[in-house]
C-alpha positions as CSV (number, residue, x, y, z in Angstrom):
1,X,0.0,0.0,0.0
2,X,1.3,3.4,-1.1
3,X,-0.6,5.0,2.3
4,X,-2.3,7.5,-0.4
5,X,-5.8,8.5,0.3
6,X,-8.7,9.6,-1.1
7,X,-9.9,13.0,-1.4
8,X,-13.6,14.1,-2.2
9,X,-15.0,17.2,-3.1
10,X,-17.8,18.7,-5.0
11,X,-18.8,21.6,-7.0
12,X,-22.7,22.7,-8.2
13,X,-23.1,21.8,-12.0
14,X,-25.8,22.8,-14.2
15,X,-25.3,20.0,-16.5
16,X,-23.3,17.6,-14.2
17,X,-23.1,14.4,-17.2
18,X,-21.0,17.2,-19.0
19,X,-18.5,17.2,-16.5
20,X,-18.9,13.6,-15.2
21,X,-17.9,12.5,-19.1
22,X,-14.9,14.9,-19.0
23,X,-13.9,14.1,-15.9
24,X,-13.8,10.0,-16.5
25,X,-11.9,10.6,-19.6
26,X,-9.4,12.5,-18.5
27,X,-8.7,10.8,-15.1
28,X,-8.1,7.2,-13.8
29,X,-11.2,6.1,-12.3
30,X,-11.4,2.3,-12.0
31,X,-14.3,1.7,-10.3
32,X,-16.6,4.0,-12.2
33,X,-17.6,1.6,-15.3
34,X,-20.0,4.3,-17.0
35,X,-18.0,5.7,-19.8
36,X,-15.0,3.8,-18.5
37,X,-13.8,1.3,-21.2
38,X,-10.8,2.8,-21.9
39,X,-9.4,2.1,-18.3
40,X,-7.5,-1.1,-18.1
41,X,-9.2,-2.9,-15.0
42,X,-12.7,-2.3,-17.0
43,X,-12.9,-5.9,-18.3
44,X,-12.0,-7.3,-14.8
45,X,-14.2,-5.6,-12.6
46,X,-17.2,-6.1,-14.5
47,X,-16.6,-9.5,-14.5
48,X,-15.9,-9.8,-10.6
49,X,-19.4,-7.5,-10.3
50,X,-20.9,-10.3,-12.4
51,X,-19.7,-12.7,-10.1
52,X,-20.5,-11.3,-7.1
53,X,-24.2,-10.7,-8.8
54,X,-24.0,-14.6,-9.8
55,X,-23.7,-15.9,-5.9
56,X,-26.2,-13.2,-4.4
57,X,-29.2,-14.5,-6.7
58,X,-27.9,-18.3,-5.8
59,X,-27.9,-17.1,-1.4
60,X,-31.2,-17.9,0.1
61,X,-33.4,-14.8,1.1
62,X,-34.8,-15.2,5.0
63,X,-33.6,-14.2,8.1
């Protein structure tokens, strides 16, 4: 681990999908798959979120 973190903020947008599609093309946002095909861990996290889809319909529902 690199001991980077995160860092959130957040501006008001009149037309936010403008800058949401700028803003996933320009920077490296893995986990966003909306627009994100370009980004090399794509293909394998939208198989693993398959996956993890997969098992949760096979778990029984009850308490």
């Amino acid at each position: 681990m690199d001991g980077g973190h995160a860092r959130v903020c957040w501006i008001e947008q009149n037309e936010p999908w403008t800058l949401e599609s700028r803003l996933i093309s320009e920077l490296d946002v893995p986990l966003n798959l909306d627009q994100n095909h370009h980004n090399a861990f794509y293909g394998h996290l939208k198989d693993l979120r398959a996956q993890a889809r997969q098992r949760a319909r096979e778990l029984p529902v009850g308490t």
